[in-house]
C-alpha positions in Angstrom: 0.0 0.0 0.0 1.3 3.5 -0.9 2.1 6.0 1.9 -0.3 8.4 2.7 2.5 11.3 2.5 5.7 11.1 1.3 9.1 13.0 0.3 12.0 11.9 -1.6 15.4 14.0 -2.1 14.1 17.4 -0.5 16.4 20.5 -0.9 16.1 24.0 0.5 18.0 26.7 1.4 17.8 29.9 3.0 19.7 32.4 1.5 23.3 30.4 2.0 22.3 28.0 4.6 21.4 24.8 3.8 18.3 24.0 5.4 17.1 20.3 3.8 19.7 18.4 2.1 18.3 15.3 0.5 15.6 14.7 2.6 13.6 11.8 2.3 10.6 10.0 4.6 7.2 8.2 5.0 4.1 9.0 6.3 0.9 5.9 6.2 -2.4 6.3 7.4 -3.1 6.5 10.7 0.4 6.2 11.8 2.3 8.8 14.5 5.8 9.6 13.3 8.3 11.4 15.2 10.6 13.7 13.9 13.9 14.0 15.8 16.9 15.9 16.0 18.9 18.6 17.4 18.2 22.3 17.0 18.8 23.4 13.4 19.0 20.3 11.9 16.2 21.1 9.5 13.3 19.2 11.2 10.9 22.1 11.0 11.8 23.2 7.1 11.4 19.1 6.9 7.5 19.4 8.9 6.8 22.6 6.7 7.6 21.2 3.5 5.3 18.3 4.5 2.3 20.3 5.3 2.9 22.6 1.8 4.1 25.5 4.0 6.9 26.3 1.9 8.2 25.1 -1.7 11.3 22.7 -1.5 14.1 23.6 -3.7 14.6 19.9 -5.1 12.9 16.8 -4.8 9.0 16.0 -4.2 6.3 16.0 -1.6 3.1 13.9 -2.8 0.2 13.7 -0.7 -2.8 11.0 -1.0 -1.2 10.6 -5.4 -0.8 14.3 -5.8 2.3 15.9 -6.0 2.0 18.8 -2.9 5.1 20.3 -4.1 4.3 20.8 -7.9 0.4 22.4 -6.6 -0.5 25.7 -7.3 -0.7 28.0 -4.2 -4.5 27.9 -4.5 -5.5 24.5 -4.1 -2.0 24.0 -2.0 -4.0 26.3 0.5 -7.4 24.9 0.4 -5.9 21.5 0.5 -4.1 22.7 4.1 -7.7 23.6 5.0 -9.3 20.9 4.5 -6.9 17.6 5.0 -4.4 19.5 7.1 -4.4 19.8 11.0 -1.1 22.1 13.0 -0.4 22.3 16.4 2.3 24.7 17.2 4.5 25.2 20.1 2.6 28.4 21.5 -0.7 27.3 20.4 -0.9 30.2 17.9 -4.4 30.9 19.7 -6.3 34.1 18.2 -6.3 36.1 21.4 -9.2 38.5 20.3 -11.7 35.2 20.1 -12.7 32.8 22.8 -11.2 29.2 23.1 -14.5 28.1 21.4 -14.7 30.1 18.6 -11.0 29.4 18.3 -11.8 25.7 17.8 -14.4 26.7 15.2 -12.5 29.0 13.1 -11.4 26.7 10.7 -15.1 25.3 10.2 -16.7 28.9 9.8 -13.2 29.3 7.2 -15.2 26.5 5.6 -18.2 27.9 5.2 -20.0 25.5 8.1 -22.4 28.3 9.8 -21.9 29.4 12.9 -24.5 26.9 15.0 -23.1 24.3 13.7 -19.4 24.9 13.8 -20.0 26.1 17.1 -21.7 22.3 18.3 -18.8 20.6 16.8 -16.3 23.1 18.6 -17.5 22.8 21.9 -17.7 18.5 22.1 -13.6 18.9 21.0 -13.4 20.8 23.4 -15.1 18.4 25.6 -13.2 15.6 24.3 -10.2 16.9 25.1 -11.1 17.7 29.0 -11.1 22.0 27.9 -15.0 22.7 28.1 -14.6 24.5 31.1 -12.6 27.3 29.1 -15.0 27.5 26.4 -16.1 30.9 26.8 -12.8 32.3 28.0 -10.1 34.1 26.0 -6.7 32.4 25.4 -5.2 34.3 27.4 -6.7 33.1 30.5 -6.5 30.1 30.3 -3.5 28.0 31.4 -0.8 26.9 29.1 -1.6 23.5 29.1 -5.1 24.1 28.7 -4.0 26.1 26.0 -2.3 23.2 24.1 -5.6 21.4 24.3 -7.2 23.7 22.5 -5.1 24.7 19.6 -5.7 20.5 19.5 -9.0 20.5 19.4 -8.8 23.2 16.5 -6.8 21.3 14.7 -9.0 18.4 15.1 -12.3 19.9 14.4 -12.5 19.3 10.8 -11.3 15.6 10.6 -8.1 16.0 9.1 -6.1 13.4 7.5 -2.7 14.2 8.5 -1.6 16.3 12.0 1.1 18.5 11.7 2.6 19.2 15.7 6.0 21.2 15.8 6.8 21.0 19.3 3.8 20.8 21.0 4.7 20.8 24.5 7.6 22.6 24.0 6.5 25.7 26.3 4.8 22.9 28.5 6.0 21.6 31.9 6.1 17.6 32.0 3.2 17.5 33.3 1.0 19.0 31.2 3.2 17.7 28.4 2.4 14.3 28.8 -1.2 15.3 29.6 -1.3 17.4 26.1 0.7 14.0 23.7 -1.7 11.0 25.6 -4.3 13.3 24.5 -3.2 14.2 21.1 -2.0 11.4 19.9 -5.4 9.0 21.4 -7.7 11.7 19.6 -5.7 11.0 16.3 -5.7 7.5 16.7 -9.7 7.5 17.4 -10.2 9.3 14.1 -7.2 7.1 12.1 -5.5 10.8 11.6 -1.9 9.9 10.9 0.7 12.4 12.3 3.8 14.0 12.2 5.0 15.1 15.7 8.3 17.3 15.5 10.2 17.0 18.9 13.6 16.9 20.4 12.0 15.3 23.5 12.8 11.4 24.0 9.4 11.5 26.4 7.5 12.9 23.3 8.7 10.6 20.6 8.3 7.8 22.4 4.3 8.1 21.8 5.1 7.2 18.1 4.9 4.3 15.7 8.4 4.5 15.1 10.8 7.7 14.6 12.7 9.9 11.7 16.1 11.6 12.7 16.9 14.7 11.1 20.6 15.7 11.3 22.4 18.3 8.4 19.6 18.4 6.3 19.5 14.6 6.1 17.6 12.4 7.3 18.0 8.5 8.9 15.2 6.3 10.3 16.0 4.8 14.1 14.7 2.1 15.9 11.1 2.0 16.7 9.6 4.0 19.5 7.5 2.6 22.3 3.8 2.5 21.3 
């Protein structure tokens, strides 16, 4: 069976720094795959050119038979919308909305009305033990609680891939291993496969196996602990 999502041979550079360099890796359905290495090694560029962030230089990213890489900007965007979840290590929260409608942003983005998105907002938030900060700003709520709901955003819309760049990154353990049992259960309910950036041991040993990320280059290891 093909991957789900998949790059072979990417390059990319910023300005003379060599970010990607031959790059290569696998992502199947419903699978949790860690991305390790050190800081600067290229495993964000790596996550990025995954999610059709940014344009590699060289090589290709093909997603479900398409080539991501080779996709106009338009559908590339609408494709992020739609198939495409991303947790980021601050959340990335819009602190002028409430941790609800922060959760259904991306469904009224879609053109689901407001009622709806709402209903489907509030049992993530449920799901993911957050109700209780529904109707609060992100700002007042606590940074693990945080996490959990720039989760549940990115779950909302049943998304076949989840992008997570350091997700507890900013996190005490804790909430850490609170935020990654949840994450990564949730994903596994809905057979989302994911792609968990870390340089946490603790963190990538919640995935199916792990992808080092050293120079630009990149070198399976031995399976994590499921």
């Amino acid at each position: 069976m093909s991957p789900l999502l998949s790059a072979t041979d990417l390059t990319k550079s910023f300005g003379q720094t060599k970010a990607l360099d031959g790059a290569s890796m696998t992502v199947n359905a419903g699978e949790v795959v860690a991305v390790m290495g050190p800081s600067g090694s290229g495993k964000s560029t790596l996550l990025h050119c995954l999610a059709g962030i940014i344009r590699p230089d060289g090589g290709t990213v093909v997603f479900d038979g398409k080539s991501l890489s080779g996709m106009p900007d338009g559908p590339r965007s609408a494709l992020r919308r739609s198939e495409f979840g991303f947790v980021f290590q601050f959340g990335q929260l819009v602190a002028e909305l409430t941790c609800l409608e922060n959760v259904a942003l991306p469904l009224r983005l879609g053109g689901v009305k407001r009622k709806t998105a709402e209903q489907r907002a509030r049992e993530w938030l449920e799901r993911l033990q957050v109700a209780d900060v529904a109707g609060k700003r992100p700002g007042e709520a606590s940074g693990g609680q945080g996490q959990r709901v720039a989760v549940a955003r990115a779950m909302v819309t049943g998304p076949r891939v989840l992008f997570a760049d350091e997700p507890t990154g900013a996190l005490d353990s804790l909430n850490g291993e609170r935020v990654m049992r949840l994450l990564v259960s949730t994903a596994r309910e809905q057979g989302t496969a994911v792609v968990l950036v870390t340089h946490e041991a603790r963190v990538a040993a919640y995935s199916d196996r792990e992808v080092t990320v050293r120079d630009g280059r990149t070198t399976e290891i031995v399976a994590a602990n499921l």
